[in-house]
TORKOL-13129 format. One record per residue (C-alpha): residue number from 1; z, x, y. Coordinates in pm, whole numbers. Layout:
// residues N
pos:Z:X:Y
NUM:Z:X:Y
...
This chain:
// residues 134
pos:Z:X:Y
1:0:0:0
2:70:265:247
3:-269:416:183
4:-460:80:309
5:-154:76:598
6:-300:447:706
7:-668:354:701
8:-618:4:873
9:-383:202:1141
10:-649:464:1173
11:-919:235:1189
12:-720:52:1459
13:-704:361:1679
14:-1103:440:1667
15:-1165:32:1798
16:-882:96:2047
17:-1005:402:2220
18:-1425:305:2143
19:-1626:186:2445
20:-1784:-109:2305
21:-1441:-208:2202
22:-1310:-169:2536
23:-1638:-356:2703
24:-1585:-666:2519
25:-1228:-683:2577
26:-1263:-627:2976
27:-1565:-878:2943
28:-1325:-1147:2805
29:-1025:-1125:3033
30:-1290:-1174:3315
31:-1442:-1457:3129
32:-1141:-1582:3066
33:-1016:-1620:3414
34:-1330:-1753:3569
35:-1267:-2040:3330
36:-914:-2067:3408
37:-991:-2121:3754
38:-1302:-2370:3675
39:-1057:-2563:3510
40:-838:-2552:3802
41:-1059:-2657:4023
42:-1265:-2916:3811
43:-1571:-2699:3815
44:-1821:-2749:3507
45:-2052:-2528:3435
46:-2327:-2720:3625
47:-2117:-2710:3913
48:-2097:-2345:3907
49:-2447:-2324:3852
50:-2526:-2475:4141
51:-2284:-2271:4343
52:-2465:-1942:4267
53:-2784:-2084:4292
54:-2875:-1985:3863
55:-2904:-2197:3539
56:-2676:-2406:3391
57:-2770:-2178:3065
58:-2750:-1861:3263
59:-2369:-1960:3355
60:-2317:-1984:3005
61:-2489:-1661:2904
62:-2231:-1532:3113
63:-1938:-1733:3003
64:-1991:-1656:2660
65:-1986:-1276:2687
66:-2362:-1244:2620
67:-2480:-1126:2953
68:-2371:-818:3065
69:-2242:-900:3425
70:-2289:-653:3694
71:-2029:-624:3988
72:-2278:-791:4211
73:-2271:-1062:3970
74:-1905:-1074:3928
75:-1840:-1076:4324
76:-2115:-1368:4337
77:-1895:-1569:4061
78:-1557:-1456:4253
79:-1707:-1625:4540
80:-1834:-1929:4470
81:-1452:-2000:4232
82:-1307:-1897:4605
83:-1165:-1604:4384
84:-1167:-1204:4534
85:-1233:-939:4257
86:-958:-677:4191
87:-1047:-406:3973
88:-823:-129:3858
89:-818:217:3687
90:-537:214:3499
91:-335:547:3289
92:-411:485:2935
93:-25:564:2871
94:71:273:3125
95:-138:43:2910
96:-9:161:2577
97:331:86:2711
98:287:-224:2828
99:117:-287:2533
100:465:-205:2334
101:671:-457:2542
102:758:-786:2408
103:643:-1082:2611
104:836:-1376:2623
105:645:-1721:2693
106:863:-2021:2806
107:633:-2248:2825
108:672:-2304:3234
109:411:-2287:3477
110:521:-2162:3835
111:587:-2515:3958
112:846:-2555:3738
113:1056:-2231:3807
114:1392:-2330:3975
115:1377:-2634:3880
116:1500:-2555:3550
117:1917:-2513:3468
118:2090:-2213:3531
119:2112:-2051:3171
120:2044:-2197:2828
121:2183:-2489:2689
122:2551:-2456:2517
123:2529:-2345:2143
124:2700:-2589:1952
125:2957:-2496:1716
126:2897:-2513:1308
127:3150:-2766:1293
128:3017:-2987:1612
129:2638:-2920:1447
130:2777:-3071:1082
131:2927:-3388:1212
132:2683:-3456:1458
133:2396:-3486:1162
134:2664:-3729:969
């Protein structure tokens, strides 16, 4: 078992630091948040299509990862989703750590924060739990 453990770990590290790799996973955090904000906004891809002027099947080319977008391109989209690019070059160390930290979801969007109680709710005890289920 530890032999297919080393060769899945090594072949983890070759897609990790590989270009292609990397590519695709840049081109779906982008894609990714252009649709998060179409959905904010109630934009279809028709909408958007209109916006910049292209194809409703062009929008989707790019949407679905299978057009290559150039920053020209990306700026144009940024725009017309009243969106502003920010690109970064970022250590590969910083992102391996980050990478390492656990992430906690709870489930609450920014309009709910402070709203919610102060801590967690009370633990209740053993005994409490085995009556209450009586």
């Amino acid at each position: 078992m530890t032999a297919v453990n080393d060769r899945l770990l090594a072949r983890f590290d070759q897609w990790e630091n590989d270009p292609e790799s990397e590519l695709y996973g840049v081109l779906l955090d982008v894609t990714e948040g252009i649709v998060k904000r179409m959905i904010e906004q109630g934009v279809r891809r028709t909408d958007l299509a209109e916006r910049l002027g292209t194809s409703r099947a062009y929008v989707t080319k790019l949407l679905d990862g299978q057009e290559n977008m150039t920053l020209k391109t990306l700026v144009r989209v940024a725009n017309a989703l009243e969106m502003k690019v920010d690109a970064k070059f970022v250590p590969r160390e910083r992102v391996a750590k980050a990478a390492k930290k656990p992430q906690v979801k709870t489930g609450v969007g920014p309009r709910m924060r402070g709203r919610l109680p102060a801590g967690p709710p009370a633990k209740k005890s053993v005994a409490v739990a085995a009556r209450s289920k009586r």
